[in-house]
C-alpha positions as CSV (number, residue, x, y, z in Angstrom):
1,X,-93.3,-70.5,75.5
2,X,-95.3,-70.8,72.1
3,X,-96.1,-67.1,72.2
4,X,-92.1,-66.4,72.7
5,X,-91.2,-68.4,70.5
6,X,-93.9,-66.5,67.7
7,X,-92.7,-63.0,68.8
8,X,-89.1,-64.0,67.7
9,X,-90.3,-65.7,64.4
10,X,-91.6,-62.5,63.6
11,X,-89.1,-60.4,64.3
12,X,-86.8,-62.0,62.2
13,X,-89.3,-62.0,59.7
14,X,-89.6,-58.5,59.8
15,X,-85.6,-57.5,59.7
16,X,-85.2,-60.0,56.6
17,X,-88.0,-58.3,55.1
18,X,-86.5,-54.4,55.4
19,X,-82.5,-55.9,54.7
20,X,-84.7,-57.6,51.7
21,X,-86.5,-54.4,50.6
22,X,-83.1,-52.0,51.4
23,X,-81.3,-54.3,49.0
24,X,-83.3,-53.8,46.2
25,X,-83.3,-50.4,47.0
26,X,-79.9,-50.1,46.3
27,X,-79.4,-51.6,43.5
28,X,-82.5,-50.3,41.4
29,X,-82.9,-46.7,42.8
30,X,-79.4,-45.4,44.4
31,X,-76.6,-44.8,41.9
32,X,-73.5,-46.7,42.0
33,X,-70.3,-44.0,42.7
34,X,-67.7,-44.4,40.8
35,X,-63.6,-42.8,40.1
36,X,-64.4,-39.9,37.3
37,X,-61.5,-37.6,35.7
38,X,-61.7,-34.4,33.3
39,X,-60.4,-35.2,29.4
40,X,-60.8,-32.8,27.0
41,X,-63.9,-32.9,24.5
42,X,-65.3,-30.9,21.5
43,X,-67.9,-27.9,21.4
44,X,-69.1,-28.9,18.1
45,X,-68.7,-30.6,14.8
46,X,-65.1,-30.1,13.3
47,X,-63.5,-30.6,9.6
48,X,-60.6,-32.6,9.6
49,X,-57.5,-29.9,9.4
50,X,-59.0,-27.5,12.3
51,X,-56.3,-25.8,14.2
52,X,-58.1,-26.4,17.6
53,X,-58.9,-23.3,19.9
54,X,-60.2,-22.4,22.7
55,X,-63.8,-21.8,21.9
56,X,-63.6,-25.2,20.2
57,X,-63.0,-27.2,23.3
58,X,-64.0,-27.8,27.1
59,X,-63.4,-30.2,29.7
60,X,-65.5,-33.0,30.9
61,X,-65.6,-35.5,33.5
62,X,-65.9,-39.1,32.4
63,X,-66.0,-42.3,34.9
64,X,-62.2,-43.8,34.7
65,X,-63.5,-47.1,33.1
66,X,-65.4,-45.4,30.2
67,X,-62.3,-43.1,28.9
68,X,-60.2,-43.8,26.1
69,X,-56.9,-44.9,27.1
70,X,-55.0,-42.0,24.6
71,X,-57.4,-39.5,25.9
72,X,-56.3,-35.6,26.2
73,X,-56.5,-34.3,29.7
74,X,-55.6,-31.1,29.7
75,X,-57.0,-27.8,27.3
76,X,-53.2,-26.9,27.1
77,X,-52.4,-29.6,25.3
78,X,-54.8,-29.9,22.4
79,X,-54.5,-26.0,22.1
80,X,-52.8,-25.0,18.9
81,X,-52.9,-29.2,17.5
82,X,-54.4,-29.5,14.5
83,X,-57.1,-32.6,13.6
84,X,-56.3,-35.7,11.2
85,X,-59.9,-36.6,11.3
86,X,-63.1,-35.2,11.8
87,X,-64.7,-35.0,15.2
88,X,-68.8,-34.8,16.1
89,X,-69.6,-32.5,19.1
90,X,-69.0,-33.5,22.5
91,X,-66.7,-36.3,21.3
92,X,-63.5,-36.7,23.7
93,X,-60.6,-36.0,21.7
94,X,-57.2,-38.6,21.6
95,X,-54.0,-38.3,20.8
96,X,-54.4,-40.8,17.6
97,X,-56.9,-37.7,16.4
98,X,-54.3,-35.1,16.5
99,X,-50.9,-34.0,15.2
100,X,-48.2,-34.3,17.4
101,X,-47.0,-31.3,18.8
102,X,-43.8,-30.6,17.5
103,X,-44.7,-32.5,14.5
104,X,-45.0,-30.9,10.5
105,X,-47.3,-33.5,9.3
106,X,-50.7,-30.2,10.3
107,X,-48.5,-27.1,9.4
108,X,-50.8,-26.4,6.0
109,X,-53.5,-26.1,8.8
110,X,-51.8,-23.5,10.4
111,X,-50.7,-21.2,7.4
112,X,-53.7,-18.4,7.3
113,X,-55.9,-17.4,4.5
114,X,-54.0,-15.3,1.5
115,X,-50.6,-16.4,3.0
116,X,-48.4,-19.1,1.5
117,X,-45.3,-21.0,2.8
118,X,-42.3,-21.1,0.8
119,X,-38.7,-23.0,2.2
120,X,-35.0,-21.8,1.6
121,X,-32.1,-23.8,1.6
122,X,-29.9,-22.6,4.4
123,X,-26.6,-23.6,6.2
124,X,-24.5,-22.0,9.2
125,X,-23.2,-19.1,6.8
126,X,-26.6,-18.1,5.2
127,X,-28.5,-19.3,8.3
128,X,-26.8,-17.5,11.1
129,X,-24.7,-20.3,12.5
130,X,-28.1,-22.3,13.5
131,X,-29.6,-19.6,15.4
132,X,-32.6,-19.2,13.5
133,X,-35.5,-21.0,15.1
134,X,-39.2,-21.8,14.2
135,X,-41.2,-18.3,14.9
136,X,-38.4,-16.6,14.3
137,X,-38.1,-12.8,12.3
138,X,-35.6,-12.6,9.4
139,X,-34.9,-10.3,7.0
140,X,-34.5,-12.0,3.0
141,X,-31.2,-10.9,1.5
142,X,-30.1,-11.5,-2.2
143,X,-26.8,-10.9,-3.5
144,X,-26.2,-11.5,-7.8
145,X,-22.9,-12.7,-8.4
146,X,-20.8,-11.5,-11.1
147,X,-17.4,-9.1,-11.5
148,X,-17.1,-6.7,-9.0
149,X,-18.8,-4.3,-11.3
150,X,-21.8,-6.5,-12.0
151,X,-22.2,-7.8,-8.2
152,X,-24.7,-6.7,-5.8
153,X,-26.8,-7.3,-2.5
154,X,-30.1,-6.4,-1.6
155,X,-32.8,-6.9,1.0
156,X,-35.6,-8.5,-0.9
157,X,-37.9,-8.9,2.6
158,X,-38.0,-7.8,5.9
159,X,-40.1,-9.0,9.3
160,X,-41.0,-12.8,7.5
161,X,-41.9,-15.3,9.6
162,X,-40.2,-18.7,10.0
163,X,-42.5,-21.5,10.1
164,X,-40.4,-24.3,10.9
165,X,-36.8,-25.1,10.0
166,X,-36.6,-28.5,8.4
167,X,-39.6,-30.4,9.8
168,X,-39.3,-29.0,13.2
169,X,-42.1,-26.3,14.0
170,X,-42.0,-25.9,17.5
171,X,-38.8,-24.9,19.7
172,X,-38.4,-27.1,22.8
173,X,-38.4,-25.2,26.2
174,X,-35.6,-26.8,27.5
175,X,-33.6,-26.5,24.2
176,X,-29.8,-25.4,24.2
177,X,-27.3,-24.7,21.9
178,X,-24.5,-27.1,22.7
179,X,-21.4,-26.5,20.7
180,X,-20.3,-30.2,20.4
181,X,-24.0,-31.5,19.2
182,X,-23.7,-31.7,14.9
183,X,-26.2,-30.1,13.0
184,X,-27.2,-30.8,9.3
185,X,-24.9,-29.0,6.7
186,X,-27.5,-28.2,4.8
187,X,-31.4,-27.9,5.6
188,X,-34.5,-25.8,4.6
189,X,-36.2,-23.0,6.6
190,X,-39.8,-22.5,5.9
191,X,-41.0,-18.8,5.6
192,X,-44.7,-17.4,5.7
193,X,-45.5,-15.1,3.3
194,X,-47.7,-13.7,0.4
195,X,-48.0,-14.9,-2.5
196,X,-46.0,-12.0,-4.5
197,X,-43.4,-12.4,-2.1
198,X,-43.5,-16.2,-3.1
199,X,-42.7,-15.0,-6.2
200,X,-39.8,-12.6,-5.5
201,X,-38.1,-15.4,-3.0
202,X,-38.6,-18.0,-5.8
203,X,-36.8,-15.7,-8.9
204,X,-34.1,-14.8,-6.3
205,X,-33.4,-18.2,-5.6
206,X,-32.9,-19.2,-9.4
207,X,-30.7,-16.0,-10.6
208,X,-28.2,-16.1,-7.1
209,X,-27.9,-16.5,-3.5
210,X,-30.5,-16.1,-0.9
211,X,-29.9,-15.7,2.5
212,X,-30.9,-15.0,6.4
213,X,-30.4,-12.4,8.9
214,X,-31.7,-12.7,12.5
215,X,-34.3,-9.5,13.4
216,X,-35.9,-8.9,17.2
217,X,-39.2,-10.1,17.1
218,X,-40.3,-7.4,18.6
219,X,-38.4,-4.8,16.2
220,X,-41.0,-4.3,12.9
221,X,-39.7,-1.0,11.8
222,X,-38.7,-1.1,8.0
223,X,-34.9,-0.3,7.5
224,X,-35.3,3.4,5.5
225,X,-31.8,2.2,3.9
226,X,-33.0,0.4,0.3
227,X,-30.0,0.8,-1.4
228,X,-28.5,-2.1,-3.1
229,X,-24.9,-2.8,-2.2
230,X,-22.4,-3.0,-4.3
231,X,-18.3,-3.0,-4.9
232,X,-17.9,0.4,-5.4
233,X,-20.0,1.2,-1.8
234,X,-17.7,-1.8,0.0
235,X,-14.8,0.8,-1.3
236,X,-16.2,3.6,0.7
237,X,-17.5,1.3,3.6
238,X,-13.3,-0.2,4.4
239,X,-11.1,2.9,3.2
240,X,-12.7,5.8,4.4
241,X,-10.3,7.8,2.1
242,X,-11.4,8.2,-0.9
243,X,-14.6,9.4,-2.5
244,X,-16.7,7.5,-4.8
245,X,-14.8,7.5,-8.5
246,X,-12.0,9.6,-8.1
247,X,-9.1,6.5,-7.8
248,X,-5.5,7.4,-9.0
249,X,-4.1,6.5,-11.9
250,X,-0.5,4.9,-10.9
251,X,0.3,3.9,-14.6
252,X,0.8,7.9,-15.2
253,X,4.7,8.8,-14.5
254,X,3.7,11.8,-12.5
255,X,1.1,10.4,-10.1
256,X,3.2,7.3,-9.0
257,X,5.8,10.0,-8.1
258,X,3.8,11.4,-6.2
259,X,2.5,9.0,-3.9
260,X,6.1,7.1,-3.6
261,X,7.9,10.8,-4.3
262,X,10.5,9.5,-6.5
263,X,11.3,11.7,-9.5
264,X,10.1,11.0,-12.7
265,X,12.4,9.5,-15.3
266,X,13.7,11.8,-17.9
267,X,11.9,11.0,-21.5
268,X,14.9,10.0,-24.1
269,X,14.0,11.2,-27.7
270,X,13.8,7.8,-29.6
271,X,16.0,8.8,-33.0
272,X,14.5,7.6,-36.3
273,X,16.5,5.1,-37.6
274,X,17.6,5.8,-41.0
275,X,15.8,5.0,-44.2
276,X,16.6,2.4,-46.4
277,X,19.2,2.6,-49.1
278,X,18.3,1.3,-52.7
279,X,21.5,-0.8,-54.1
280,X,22.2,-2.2,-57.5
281,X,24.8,-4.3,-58.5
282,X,26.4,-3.4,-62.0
283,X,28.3,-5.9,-64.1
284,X,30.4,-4.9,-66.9
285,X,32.3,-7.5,-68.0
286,X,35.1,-8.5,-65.2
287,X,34.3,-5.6,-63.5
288,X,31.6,-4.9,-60.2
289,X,29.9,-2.0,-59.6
290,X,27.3,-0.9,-56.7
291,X,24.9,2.2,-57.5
292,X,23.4,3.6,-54.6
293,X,19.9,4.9,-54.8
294,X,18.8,7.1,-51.9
C-alpha cells in the first residue's frame, strides 16, 4: 500500500514538473502569433514636397495592434501623393502625411523642373461650355479688340497642359456632366508651361481676351495655319463671293445700277445764278433816281 501510494506521488510529481517546464517554455522561447496586415512604408529618407513613386515605396506587414490607425494600405494609393512632411526610411506612411488626392494644396510638387504654372480666367464661352478638365490639351487663343480693321485673333499656344481647373486637379472616375448641376460663372484653369510662354499668356491677358479650345490628347501635330485672323478674312470665310479688296462702290450712280438695274438719273446742268447788280439811289431835289451798275 505504502509503495502504491509513493508510485502515484511520483507520478504526479513528474507530470507537474513537464506542464511546469512546457509552460515556461512557451512563454520565454515560442513566439506569440499574432493578426498582421501589409501598409505601405518608405524606401528611404524623403524631403517634405516628394511626389511619391514607385521606387520610393513598398509594402510591409505590421501586427494589427502596432499600425497606425490612418495608415496607407495599398501602393495605389500613395502613388502620385505628394508629402507635407518629411519621412525617415522604412517609416509607414499615413494619410495626415500626405496631400489628399484630389486636393491642390501639393500641385507645386508636381510642376517639373524648367516648367511653370500659370492660371486663366475662364467661363462656358472661353472655356468650352465646362468641358475642359484637369490633364486636359488646349490650344491658347488671343483675339485684340478694336474696329473691324484693327481686330484680330491668333493662336498664341498649342498642346498646353491643364493642371487643374480651379482647385480641382484630378477628374473623378465616376464624374458626369449633368445639365441641371450649376457650375461657377467664372473660374481659373491652371496651365503648365515655360517660362516664355508665361510671359506671352501673361501680356495677352493684359492687352485683350484669352481663351480655350479643346485638342485630342493624343493629337500633338502643330496646326501649319499661323495666320492671324482678321475682318477682312471672316469676309472671305461667310460670302464666298468676293475676293479680298475688290468691294463695290454703291455711292457711284453707275454701279448701283447695276446691281439693282435701274437706269441712272439724267445729270441736270445747275444754271449759274446771276451776278449781283450794283444800285445807287440819286436824289436831286424832289426827284429819285436809281443807277444801275453792272
Amino acid at each position: 500500500m505504502d509503495r502504491q501510494r509513493l508510485l502515484m506521488i511520483f507520478g504526479g510529481a513528474w507530470i507537474a514538473a513537464a506542464l511546469l517546464v512546457w509552460f515556461l517554455y512557451a512563454q520565454t522561447q515560442t513566439p506569440k502569433t499574432e493578426k498582421q496586415l501589409a501598409c505601405v512604408a518608405v524606401t528611404r529618407d524623403l524631403p517634405a514636397g516628394t511626389r511619391l513613386k514607385k521606387s520610393d515605396i513598398r509594402l510591409v506587414r505590421l501586427p494589427e495592434k502596432s499600425m497606425p490607425r490612418t495608415a496607407i494600405l495599398d501602393e495605389a494609393s500613395a502613388l502620385d501623393r505628394v508629402l507635407l512632411f518629411p519621412v525617415n526610411a522604412n517609416e509607414t506612411l499615413t494619410a495626415a502625411r500626405l496631400t489628399s488626392s484630389k486636393g491642390a494644396e501639393g500641385l507645386a510638387s508636381t510642376i517639373d523642373p524648367g516648367m511653370r504654372a500659370i492660371s486663366v480666367q475662364i467661363n462656358d464661352s472661353s472655356g468650352v461650355a465646362g468641358l475642359i478638365q484637369p490633364r486636359s490639351h488646349v490650344d491658347v487663343l488671343f483675339t485684340r479688340p478694336g474696329t473691324m480693321a484693327e481686330a484680330v485673333t491668333t493662336t498664341i499656344l498649342e498642346d498646353i497642359v491643364v493642371l487643374s481647373v480651379g482647385r480641382i486637379t484630378e477628374v473623378s472616375q465616376n464624374a458626369s456632366i449633368d445639365p441641371k448641376t450649376s457650375r461657377p460663372q467664372s473660374q481659373a484653369a491652371t496651365l503648365l508651361v515655360t517660362p516664355e510662354q508665361a510671359r506671352k499668356i501673361e501680356l495677352a491677358k493684359n492687352q485683350g481676351k484669352v481663351s480655350l479650345s479643346l485638342r485630342n490628347p493624343l493629337d500633338h501635330a502643330a496646326t501649319e495655319d499661323r495666320e492671324p485672323t482678321t475682318a477682312e478674312s471672316l469676309d472671305v470665310d461667310v460670302r464666298h463671293t468676293r475676293p479680298r479688296g475688290n468691294i463695290p462702290n454703291v455711292r457711284d450712280p453707275k454701279v448701283w445700277a447695276d446691281l439693282t438695274g435701274e437706269q441712272p438719273k439724267p445729270k441736270v446742268e445747275k444754271k449759274e445764278p446771276p451776278k449781283p447788280r450794283l444800285v445807287v439811289d440819286v436824289f436831286r431835289g424832289d426827284k429819285h433816281v436809281q443807277e444801275v451798275f453792272q
